[in-house]
N, C-alpha and C positions, 0 to 999 in steps of 0.2 A: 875737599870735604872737611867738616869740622863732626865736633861732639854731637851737640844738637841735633847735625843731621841724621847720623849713623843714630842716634836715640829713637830719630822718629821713624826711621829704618825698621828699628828692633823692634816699637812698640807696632807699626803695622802687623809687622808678622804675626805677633803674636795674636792680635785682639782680630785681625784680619779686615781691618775695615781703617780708614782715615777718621772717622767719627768715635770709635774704640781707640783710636791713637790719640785723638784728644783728649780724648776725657784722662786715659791714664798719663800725658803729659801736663796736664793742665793748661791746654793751649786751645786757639779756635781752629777748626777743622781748615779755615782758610789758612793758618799758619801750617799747619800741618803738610799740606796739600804744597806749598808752597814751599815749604824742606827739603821733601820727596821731590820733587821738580829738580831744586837745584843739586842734589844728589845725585839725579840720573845724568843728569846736565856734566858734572865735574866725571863722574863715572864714563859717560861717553856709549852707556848700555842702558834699555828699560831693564827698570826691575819688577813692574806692574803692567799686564796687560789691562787696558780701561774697556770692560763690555756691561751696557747699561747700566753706566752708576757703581758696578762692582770693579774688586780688584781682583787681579787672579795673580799670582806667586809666576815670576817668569825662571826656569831653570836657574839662570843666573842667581836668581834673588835668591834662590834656595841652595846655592852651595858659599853663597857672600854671606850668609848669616851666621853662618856655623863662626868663624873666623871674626864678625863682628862683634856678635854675642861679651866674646871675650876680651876683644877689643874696649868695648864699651864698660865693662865691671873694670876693670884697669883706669880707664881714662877717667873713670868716677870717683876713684880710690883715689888716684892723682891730685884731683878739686877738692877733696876733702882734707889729704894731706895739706895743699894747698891754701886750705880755707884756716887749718888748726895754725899754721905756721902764721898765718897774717896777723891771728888773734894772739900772738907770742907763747907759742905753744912750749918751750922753756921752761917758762914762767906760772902762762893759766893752762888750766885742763877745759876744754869747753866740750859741755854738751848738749847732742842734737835731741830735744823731742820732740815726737809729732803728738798732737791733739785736735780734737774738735775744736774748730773757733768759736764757737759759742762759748767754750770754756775761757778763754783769755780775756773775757769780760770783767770777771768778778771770780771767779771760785778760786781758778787757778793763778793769777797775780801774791795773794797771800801765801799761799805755799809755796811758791818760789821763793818770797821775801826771806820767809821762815828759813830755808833750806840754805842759802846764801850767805844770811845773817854770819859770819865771825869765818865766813870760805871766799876771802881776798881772793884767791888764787882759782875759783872758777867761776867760767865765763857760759851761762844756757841761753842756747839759739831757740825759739819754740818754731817750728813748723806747724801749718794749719791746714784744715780742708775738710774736705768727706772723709768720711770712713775706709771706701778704697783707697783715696788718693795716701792715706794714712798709712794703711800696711804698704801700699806700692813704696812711699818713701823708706820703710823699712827693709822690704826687698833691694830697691836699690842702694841701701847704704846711705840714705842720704838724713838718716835719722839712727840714733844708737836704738830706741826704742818709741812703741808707740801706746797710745791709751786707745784700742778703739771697743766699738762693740762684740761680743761674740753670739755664735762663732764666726771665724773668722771668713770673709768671702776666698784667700789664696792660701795656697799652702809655703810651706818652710820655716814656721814659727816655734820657739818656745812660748807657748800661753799660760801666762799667770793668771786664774780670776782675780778678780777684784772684790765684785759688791755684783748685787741683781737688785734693781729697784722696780715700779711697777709706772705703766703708765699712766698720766692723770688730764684731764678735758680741762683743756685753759680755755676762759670766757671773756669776755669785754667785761667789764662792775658791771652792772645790774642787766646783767640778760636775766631773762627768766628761767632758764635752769639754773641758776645758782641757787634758787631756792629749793635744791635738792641737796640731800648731804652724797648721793651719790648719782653716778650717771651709768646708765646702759646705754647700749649699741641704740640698742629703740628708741632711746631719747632724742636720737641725733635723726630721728626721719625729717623731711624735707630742711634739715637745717644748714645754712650755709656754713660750708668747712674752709679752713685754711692744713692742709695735708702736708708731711713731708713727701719728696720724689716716692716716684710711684718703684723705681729701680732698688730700692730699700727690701731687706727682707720682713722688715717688722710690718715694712708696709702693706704686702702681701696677705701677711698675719691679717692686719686690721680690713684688709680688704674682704676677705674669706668670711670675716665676723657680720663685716655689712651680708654679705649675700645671703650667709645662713638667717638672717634674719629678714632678707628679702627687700633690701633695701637700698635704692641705688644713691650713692651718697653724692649730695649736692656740693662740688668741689668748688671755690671759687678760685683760689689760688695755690699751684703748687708749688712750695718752696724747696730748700736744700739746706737749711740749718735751723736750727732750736732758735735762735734768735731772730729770724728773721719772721717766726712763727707766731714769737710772743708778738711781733711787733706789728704782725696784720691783725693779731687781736685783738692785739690793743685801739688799733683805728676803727673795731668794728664790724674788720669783712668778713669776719666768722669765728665759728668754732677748731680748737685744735687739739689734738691730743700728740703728747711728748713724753719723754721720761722726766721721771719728777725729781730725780737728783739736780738734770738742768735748769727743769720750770721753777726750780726755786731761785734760781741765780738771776731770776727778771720781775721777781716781787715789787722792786719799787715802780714797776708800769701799771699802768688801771690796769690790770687783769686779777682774777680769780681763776683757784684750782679745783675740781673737784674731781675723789678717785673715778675709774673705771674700771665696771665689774661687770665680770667677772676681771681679775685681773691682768694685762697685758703684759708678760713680764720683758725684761729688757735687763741683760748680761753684761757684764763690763769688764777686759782685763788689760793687761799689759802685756805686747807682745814685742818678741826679741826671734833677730832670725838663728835659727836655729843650729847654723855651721861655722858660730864666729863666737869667738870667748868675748867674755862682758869684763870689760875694763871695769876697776874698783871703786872709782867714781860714779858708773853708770849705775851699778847694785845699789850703790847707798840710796841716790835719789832715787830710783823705781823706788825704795825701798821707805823711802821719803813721803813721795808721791800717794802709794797705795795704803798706807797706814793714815793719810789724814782725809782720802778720798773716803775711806771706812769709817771715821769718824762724823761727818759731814755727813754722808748718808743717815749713820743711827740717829743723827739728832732730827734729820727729815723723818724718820718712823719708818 
């Protein structure tokens, strides 16, 4: 048995599905699926009985977890230590943060420069993903801290806010609502959408808006990131709506902004888990980080 395995051990239990394993490993279900196999396989025991497509917990699996659990926060501690020492930990201090990948495009490259500038001596890894996959890295240690939305979907965080900005309808140039200084829900009847996942909580938000107003929204493409959002709108395939701290960070693409009102609002902070002291390197940048995130905002409005 290895790391990996006993990880996707953990995460079945937990999420209780191979498909909830992926997603919190960031792996493909067939990876997944195929972990679990060689686990039982080295194990010599099922840990999952298989009845129609589901898993059910076999005794065994549920007194192996208890002793995994912990197995696995150790063996991660291990790859971490592991990971500082390669970077000449001596020497640099490195640190882990997780973010939206949208943000590593543009916003967030300058504020790292900034924070680096005249600090020889440290080394920042950036982790990227969803918003879950975000805090999960923070749970598992595999990030000191993360930027994501609030609140937060898991528990055991210290949560800093940040900023709240509002969400704004990105357009292709010259669609014909842009000749609006604002957009409503209503404006968006039969109009082709470009949506974040539907598994979002803001997205639910935006969903409830459609309905109360009776309106079944024309989806053409579901995406998973702020950038990949601007980038069907930019081709055309629809309308999108995002928060506008990001949608600013894709200005140079043909698209246009315009608010939405009433206003959607959208939360932001930095969160840190909650049973582990924050190294003095770490504070400074959160510290970094969250002051020029706030500046950047007020110059968006």
């Amino acid at each position: 048995m290895n790391l990996k395995q006993l990880e996707t051990f953990k995460a079945i239990m937990a999420t209780g599905s191979t498909i909830g394993a992926a997603t919190r490993l960031g792996l493909s279900q067939s990876a997944v699926s195929r972990l679990l196999g060689q686990l039982e396989e080295s194990l010599g025991f099922a840990l999952f009985l298989r009845r129609k497509g589901r898993l059910t917990a076999t005794p065994e699996a549920q007194e192996f977890v208890a002793e995994v659990s912990g197995l696995v926060d150790n063996l991660q501690r291990v790859q971490r230590l592991a990971d500082e020492l390669r970077m000449g930990r001596s020497r640099r201090t490195l640190l882990k943060v997780a973010v939206p990948t949208s943000m590593t495009q543009h916003l967030l490259p300058q504020i790292v420069a900034e924070f680096l500038k005249d600090r020889e001596d440290v080394v920042i890894e950036l982790l990227t993903g969803s918003y879950d996959a975000l805090e999960r890295a923070v749970l598992d240690r595999t990030a000191d801290f993360a930027f994501v939305r609030l609140p937060t979907d898991l528990e055991g965080f210290d949560v800093e806010p940040v900023l709240e900005t509002a969400g704004v309808c990105v357009l292709p140039l010259g669609h014909p609502l842009a000749d609006n200084a604002e957009l409503r829900i209503e404006d968006l009847r039969d109009v082709p959408l470009v949506l974040l996942g539907r598994q979002r909580n803001l997205r639910t938000e935006l969903d409830q808006r459609f309905r109360s107003a009776q309106i079944t929204p024309q989806v053409r493409v579901e995406v998973h990131s702020v950038s990949a959002a601007c980038a069907f709108v930019a081709q055309g395939v629809g309308v999108s709506i995002i928060n506008a701290l990001l949608a600013n960070d894709f200005s140079g693409l043909p698209i246009t902004t315009r608010p939405l009102t009433p206003p959607l609002p959208y939360r932001f902070g930095l969160i840190f888990r909650n049973d582990l002291p924050r190294a003095k390197a770490v504070s400074v940048f959160a510290e970094h980080l969250k002051e020029r995130l706030i500046e950047v905002a007020a110059r968006i409005g």
